[in-house]
Structure formats: structure tokens, C-alpha cells
Backbone as numpy.savetxt, mean C-alpha at the origin, in Angstrom:
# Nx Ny Nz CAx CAy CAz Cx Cy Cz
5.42 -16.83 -13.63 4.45 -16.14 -12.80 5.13 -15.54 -11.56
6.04 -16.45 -11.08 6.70 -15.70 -9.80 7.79 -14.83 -9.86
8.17 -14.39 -11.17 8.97 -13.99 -11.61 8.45 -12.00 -11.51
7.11 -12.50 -12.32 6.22 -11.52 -12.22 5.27 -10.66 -10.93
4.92 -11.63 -10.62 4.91 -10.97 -9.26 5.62 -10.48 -7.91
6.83 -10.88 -8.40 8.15 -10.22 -7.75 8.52 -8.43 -7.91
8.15 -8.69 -9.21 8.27 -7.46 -9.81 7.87 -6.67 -9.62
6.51 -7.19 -9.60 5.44 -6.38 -9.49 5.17 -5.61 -7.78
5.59 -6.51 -6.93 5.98 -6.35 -5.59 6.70 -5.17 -5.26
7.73 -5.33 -6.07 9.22 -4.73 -5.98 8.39 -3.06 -6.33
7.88 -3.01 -7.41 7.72 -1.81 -7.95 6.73 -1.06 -7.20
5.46 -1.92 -6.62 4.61 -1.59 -6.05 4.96 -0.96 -4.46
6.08 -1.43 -3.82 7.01 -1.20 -2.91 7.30 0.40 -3.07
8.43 0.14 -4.30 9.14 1.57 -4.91 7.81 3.20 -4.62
6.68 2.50 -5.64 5.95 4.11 -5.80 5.62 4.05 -4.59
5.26 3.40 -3.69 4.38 3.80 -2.16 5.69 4.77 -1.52
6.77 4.29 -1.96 7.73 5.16 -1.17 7.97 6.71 -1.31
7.49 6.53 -3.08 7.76 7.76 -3.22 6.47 8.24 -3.57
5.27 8.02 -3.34 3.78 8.21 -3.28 3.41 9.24 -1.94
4.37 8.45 -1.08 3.44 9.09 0.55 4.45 10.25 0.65
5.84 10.31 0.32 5.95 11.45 0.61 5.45 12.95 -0.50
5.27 12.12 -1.86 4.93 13.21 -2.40 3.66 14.03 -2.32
2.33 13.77 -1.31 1.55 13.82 -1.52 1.29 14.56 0.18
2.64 14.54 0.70 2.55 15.48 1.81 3.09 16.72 1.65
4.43 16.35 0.55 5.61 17.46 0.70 4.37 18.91 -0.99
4.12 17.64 -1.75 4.00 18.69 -2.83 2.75 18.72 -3.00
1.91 19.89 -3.43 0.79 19.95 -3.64 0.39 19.95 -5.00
-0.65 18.35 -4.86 -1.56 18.14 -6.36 -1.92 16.94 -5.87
-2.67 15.80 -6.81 -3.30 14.78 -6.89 -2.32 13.63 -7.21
-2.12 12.87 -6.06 -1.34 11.67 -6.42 -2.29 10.58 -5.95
-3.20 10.56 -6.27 -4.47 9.34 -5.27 -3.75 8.22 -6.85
-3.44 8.61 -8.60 -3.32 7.80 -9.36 -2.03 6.90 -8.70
-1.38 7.40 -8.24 0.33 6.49 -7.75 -0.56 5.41 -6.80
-1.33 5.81 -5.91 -2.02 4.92 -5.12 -2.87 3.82 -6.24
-3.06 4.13 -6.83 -3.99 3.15 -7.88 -3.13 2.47 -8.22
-1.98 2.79 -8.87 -1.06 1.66 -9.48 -0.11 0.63 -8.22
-0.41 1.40 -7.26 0.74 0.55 -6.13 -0.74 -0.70 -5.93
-1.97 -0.34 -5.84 -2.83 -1.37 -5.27 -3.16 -2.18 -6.55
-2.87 -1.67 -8.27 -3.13 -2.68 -9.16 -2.27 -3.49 -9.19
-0.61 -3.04 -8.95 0.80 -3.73 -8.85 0.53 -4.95 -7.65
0.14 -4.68 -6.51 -0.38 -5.77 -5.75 -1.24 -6.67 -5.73
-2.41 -6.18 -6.53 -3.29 -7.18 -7.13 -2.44 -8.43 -8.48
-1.46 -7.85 -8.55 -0.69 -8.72 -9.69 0.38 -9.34 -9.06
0.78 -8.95 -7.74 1.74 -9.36 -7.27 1.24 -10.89 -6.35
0.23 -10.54 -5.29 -0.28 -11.25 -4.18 -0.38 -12.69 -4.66
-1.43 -12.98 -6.07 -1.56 -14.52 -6.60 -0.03 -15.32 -6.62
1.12 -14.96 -6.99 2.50 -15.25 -7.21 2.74 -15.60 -6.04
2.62 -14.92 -5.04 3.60 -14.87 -3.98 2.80 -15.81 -3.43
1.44 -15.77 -2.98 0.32 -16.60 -2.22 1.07 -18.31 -3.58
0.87 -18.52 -4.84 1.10 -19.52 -5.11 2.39 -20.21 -5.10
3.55 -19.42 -4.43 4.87 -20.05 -4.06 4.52 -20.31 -2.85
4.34 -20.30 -1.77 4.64 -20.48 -0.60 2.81 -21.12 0.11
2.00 -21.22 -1.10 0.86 -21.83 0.01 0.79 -22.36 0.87
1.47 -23.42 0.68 1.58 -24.98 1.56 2.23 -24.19 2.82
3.20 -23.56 2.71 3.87 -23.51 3.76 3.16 -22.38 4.74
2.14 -21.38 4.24 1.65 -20.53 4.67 1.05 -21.07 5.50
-0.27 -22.28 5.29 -1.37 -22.48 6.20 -2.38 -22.01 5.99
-3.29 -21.59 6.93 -4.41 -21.14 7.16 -4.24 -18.99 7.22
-3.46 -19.21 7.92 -2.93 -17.49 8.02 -2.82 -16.59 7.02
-2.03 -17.60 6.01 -1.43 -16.78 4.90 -2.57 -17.07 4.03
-3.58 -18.08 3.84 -4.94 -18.18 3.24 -5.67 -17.03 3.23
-5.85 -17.14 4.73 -6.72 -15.77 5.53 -6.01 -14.27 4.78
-5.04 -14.00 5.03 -4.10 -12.97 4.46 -4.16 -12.63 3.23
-4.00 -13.57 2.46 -4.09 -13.48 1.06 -5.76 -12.95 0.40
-6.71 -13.96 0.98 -7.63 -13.43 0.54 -8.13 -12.15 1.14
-8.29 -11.25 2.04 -8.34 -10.39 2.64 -7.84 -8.91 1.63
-6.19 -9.26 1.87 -5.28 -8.33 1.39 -6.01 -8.48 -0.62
-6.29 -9.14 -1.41 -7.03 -9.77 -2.77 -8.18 -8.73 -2.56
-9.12 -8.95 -1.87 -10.49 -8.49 -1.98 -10.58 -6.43 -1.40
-8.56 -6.65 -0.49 -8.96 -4.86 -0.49 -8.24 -4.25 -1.64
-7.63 -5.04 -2.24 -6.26 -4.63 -3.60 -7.58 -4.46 -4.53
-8.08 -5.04 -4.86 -8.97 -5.34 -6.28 -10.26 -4.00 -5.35
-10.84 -3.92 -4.62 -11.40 -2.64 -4.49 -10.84 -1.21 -4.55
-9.82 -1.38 -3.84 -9.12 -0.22 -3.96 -9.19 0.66 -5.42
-8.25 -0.70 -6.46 -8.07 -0.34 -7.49 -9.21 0.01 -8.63
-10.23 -0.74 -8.33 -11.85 -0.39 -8.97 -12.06 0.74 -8.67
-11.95 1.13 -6.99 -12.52 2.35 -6.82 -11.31 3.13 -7.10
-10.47 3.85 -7.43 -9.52 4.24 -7.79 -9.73 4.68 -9.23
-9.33 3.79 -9.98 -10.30 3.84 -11.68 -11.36 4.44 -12.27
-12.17 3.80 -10.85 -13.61 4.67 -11.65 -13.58 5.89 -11.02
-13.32 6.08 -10.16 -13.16 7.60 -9.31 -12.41 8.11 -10.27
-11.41 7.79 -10.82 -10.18 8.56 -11.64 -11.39 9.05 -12.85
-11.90 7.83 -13.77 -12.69 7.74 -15.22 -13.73 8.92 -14.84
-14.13 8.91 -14.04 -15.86 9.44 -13.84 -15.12 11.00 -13.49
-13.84 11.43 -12.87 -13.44 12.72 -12.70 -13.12 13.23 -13.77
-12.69 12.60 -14.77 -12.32 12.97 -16.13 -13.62 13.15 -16.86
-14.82 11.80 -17.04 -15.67 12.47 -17.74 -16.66 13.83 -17.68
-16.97 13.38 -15.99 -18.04 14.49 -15.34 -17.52 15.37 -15.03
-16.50 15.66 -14.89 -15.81 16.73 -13.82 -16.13 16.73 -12.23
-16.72 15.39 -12.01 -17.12 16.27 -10.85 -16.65 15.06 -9.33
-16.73 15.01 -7.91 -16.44 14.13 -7.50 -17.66 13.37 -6.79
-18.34 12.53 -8.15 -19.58 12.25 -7.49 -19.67 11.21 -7.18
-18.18 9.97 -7.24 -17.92 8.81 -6.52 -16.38 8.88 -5.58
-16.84 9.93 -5.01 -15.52 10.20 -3.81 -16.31 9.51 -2.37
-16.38 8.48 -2.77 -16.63 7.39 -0.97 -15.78 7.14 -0.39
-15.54 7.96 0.93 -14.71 7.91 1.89 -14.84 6.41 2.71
-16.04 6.16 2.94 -16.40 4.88 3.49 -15.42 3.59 2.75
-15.94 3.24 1.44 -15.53 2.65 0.59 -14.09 2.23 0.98
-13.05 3.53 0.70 -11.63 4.02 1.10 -11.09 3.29 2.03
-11.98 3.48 3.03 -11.60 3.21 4.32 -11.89 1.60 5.26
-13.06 1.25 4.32 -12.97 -0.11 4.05 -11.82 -1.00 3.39
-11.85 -0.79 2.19 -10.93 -1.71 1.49 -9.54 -1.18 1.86
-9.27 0.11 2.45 -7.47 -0.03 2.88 -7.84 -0.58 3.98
-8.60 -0.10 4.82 -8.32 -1.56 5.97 -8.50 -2.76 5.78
-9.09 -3.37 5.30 -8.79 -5.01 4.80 -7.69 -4.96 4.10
-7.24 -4.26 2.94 -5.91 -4.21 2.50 -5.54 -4.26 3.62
-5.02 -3.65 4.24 -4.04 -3.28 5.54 -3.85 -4.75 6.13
-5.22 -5.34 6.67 -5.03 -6.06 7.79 -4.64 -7.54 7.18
-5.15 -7.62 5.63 -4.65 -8.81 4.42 -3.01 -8.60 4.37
-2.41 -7.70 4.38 -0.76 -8.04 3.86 -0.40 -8.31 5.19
-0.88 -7.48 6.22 -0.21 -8.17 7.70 -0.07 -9.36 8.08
-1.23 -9.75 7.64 -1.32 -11.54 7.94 -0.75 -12.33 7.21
-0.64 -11.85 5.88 0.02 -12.60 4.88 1.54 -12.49 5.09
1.70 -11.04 5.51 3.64 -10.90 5.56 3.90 -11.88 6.66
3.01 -11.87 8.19 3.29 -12.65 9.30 3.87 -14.18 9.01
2.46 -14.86 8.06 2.60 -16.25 7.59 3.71 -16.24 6.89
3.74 -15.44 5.63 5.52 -15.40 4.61 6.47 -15.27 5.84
7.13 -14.72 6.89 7.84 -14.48 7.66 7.83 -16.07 8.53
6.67 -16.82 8.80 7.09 -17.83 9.58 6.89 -19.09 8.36
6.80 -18.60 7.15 7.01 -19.76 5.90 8.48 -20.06 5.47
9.22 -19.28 6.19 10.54 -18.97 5.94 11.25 -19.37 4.54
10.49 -19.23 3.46 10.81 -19.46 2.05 11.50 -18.47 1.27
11.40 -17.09 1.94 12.06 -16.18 1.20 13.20 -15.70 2.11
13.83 -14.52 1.66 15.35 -13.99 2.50 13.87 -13.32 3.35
15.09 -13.55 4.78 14.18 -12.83 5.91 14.24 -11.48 6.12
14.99 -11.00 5.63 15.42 -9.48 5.38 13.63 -9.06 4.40
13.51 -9.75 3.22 12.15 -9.62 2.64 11.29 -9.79 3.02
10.84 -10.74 3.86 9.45 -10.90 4.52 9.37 -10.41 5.64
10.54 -9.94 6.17 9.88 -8.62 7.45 9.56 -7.62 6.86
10.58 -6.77 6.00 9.95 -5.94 5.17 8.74 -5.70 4.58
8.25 -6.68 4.17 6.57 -7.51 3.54 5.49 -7.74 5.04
6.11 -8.00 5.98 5.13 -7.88 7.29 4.88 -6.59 7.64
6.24 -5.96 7.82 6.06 -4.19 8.50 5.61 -2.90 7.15
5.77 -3.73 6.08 5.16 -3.01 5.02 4.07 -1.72 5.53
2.97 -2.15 5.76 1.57 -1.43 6.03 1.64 -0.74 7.26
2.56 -1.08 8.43 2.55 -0.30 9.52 3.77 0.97 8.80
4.70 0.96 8.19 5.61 1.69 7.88 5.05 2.55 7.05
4.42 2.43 6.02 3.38 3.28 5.48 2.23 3.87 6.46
2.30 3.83 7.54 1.49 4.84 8.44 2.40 5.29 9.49
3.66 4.68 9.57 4.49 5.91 10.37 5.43 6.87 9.25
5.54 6.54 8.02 6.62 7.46 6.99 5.71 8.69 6.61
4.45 9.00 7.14 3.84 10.20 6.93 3.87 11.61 8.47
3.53 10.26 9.34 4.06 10.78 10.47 5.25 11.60 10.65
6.23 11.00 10.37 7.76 11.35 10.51 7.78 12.55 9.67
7.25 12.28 8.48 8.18 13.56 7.53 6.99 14.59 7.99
5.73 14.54 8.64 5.24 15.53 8.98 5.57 16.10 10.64
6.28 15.29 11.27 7.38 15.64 12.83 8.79 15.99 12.35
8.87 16.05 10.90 10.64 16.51 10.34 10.16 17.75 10.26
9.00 18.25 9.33 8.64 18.93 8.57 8.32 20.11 9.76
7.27 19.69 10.76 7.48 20.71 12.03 8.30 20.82 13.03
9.00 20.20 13.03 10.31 20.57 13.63 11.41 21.54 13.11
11.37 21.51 11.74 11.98 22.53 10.54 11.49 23.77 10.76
10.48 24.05 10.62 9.12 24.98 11.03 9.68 25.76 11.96
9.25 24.88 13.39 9.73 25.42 14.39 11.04 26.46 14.37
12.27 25.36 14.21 13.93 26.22 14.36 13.50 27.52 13.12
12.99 27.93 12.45 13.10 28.25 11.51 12.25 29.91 12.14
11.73 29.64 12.59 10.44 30.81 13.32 11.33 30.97 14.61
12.13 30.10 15.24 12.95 30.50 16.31 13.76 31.60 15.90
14.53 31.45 15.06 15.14 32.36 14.24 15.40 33.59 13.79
13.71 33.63 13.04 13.22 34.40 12.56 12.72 35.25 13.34
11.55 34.80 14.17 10.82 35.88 14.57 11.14 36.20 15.90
């Protein structure tokens, strides 16, 4: 099991990396990469939460279930948003609310959980900071490549015009 949800970690890691920038730099629909990074975490979280419980506490309890209940919405709503665009054509379960609910409990579930993994000190610490700053780094790596991206802009029109 922990073998598996390592993996699943690992990979779920990988597409977010290459999820957020593709979905600034290129134009089309990548909301599916987001579906699989939040089903990959829904497969990952039970593993990781059942190695290190004891040592978590109450925090990483709190964390776990939190970060569980926004992974498993996400990915519902994700699915059926995906299923229902394919059958109907149309976007008649695009809930922004919803969205914005369950990534913030996502959000505020891996924080707590990476915090507790980070003072459970069971894994390399190089990994569980990584696993704490996870969710804040995914809201500055959009930032950045969109302050690269106008800054490019800029010299470029200096130039030019």
C-alpha cells in the first residue's frame, strides 16, 4: 500500500508541474490533468496518512481528513463535469463555488498534513517540505511564469516599437 501511494504522490506531483504551466503557456482544456493529479492524491493520502499516523497526531488527522474530503470532490466534480460535457455538450455543471470550495479544503488539508509529516520526521526532510510547500508553490509557479511571460513582453515591445 505504501509503496503505492508513493507513487501515486510522485506522479500526482509530476502532472501538477506540468499541468499549471501548460494551461497558461498553451491554449485548450487541461482542467482533465487536474482531475488525475486530485484522483492520484485521493490514492496517495490513505498510504501516507497510514504510515506515519501515530506520529502525526491530531494535525495530521485534521490534515488528512480535510485534504480526503477536497481530493474526492474535486475529482467527482471533475468527472462528472468532464462526463456530462461529453454527453450534453454543454457546461451545465460548471460550479465555480463547488471549485472553490473543495480546492480550498484541498489546499488547507495537504498544508496541515505536510506541516504534521514535516514534524513526524519519518520521511527524508527534503520530501516533506516539499509535501508542506506543495500547495503554496502551486499558487506562486503561475505567478512567476505569468511575471516571466510579461517581462518577455515588455523587452520585446521595447525593441520593437
Amino acid at each position: 500500500m505504501y509503496k503505492v501511494s508513493g507513487l501515486a504522490a510522485i506522479l500526482a506531483g509530476v502532472i501538477l508541474v506540468v499541468a499549471i504551466p501548460l494551461t497558461i503557456l498553451v491554449v485548450g482544456d487541461f482542467v482533465y490533468l487536474f482531475g488525475l493529479v486530485t484522483l492520484l492524491l485521493a490514492v496517495a493520502l490513505p498510504g501516507l496518512q497510514a504510515r506515519q499516523a501515530l506520529a502525526c497526531g491530531r494535525l495530521g488527522l485534521i490534515g488528512f481528513v480535510a485534504a480526503m474530503i477536497g481530493a474526492v470532490l474535486l475529482t467527482g466534480r471533475l468527472a462528472f463535469g468532464g462526463i456530462a460535457k461529453i454527453l450534453f455538450d454543454s457546461s451545465l455543471v460548471s460550479s465555480r463555488y463547488l471549485d472553490v470550495l473543495a480546492g480550498s479544503v484541498l489546499f488547507i488539508g495537504i498544508t496541515l498534513l505536510g506541516a504534521a509529516t514535516v514534524r513526524a520526521d519519518m520521511f527524508p526532510r527534503w520530501a516533506t517540505v516539499m509535501y508542506a510547500l506543495g500547495p503554496w508553490l502551486s499558487l506562486a509557479l503561475p505567478v512567476i511564469l505569468l511575471w516571466a511571460l510579461e517581462q518577455r513582453a515588455l523587452e520585446q515591445c521595447k525593441w520593437e516599437c
